[in-house]
C-alpha positions as CSV (number, residue, x, y, z in Angstrom):
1,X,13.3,16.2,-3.1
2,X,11.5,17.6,-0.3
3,X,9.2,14.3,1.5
4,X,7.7,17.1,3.5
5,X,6.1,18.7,0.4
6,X,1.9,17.8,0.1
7,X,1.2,17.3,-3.2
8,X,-2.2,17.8,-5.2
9,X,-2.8,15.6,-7.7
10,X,-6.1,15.4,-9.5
11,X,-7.1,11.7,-11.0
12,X,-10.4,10.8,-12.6
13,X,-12.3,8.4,-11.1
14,X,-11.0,5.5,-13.1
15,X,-7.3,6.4,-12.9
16,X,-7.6,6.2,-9.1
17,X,-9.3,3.3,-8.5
18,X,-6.3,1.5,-10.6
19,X,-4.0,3.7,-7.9
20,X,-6.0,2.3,-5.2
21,X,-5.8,-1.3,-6.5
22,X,-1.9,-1.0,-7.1
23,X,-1.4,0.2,-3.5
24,X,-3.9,-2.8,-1.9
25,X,-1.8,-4.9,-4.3
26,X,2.1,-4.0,-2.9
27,X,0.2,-3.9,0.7
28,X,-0.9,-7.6,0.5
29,X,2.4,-8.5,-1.1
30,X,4.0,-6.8,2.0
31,X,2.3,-8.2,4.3
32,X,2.8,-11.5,3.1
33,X,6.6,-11.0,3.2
34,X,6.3,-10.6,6.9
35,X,4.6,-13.7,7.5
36,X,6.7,-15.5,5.5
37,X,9.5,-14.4,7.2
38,X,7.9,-15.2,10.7
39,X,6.2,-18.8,9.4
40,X,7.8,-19.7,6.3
41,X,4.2,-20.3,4.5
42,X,3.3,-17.8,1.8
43,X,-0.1,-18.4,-0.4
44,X,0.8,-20.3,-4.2
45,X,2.4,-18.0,-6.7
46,X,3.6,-15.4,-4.0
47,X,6.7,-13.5,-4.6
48,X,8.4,-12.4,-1.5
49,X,9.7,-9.0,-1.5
50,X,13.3,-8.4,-0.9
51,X,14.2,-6.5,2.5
52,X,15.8,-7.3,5.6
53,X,13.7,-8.8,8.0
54,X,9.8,-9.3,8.8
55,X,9.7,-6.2,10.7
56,X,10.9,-3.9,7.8
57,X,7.9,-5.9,5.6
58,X,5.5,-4.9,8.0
59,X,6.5,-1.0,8.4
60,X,6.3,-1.1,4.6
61,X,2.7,-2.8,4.9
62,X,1.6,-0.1,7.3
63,X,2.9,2.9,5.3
64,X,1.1,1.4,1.8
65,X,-2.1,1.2,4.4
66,X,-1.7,5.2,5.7
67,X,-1.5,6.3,2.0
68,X,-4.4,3.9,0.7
69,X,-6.1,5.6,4.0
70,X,-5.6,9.3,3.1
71,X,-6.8,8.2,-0.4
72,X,-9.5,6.8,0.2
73,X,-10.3,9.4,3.1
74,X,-10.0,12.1,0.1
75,X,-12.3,9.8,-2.0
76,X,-14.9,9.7,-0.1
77,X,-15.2,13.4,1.2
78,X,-15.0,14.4,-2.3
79,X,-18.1,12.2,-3.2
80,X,-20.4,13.5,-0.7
81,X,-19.5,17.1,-2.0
């Protein structure tokens, strides 16, 4: 598979906001794996992701927030069209 490729891929409205939700939703759980990993304290009924260390949490946190970004950047220019 080529991770180079752009893809186009048309959603309704509906379909994507539940795309947009699962993203936010593996971004918080992310991020709350790195500060585990750094404090030890994660909210009630948090389920700490498996990887290696805090810093591979956080590059995962930050590359579920660039997509959520291009998403919602795409959302949002549609909308005003």
């Amino acid at each position: 598979m080529n991770h180079d490729r752009e893809y186009i891929i048309r959603l309704n409205g509906i379909d994507l906001g539940q795309v947009i939700d699962g993203l936010e939703m593996r971004a918080t759980a992310w991020l709350h794996t790195a500060a585990y990993l750094e404090t030890g304290e994660a909210p009630d009924g948090f389920v700490i992701e498996e990887c290696e260390d805090a810093e591979e949490a956080r590059r995962l946190t930050e590359r579920y927030e660039l997509i959520l970004g291009k998403l919602i950047q795409q959302q949002r220019e549609q909308r005003e069209r």
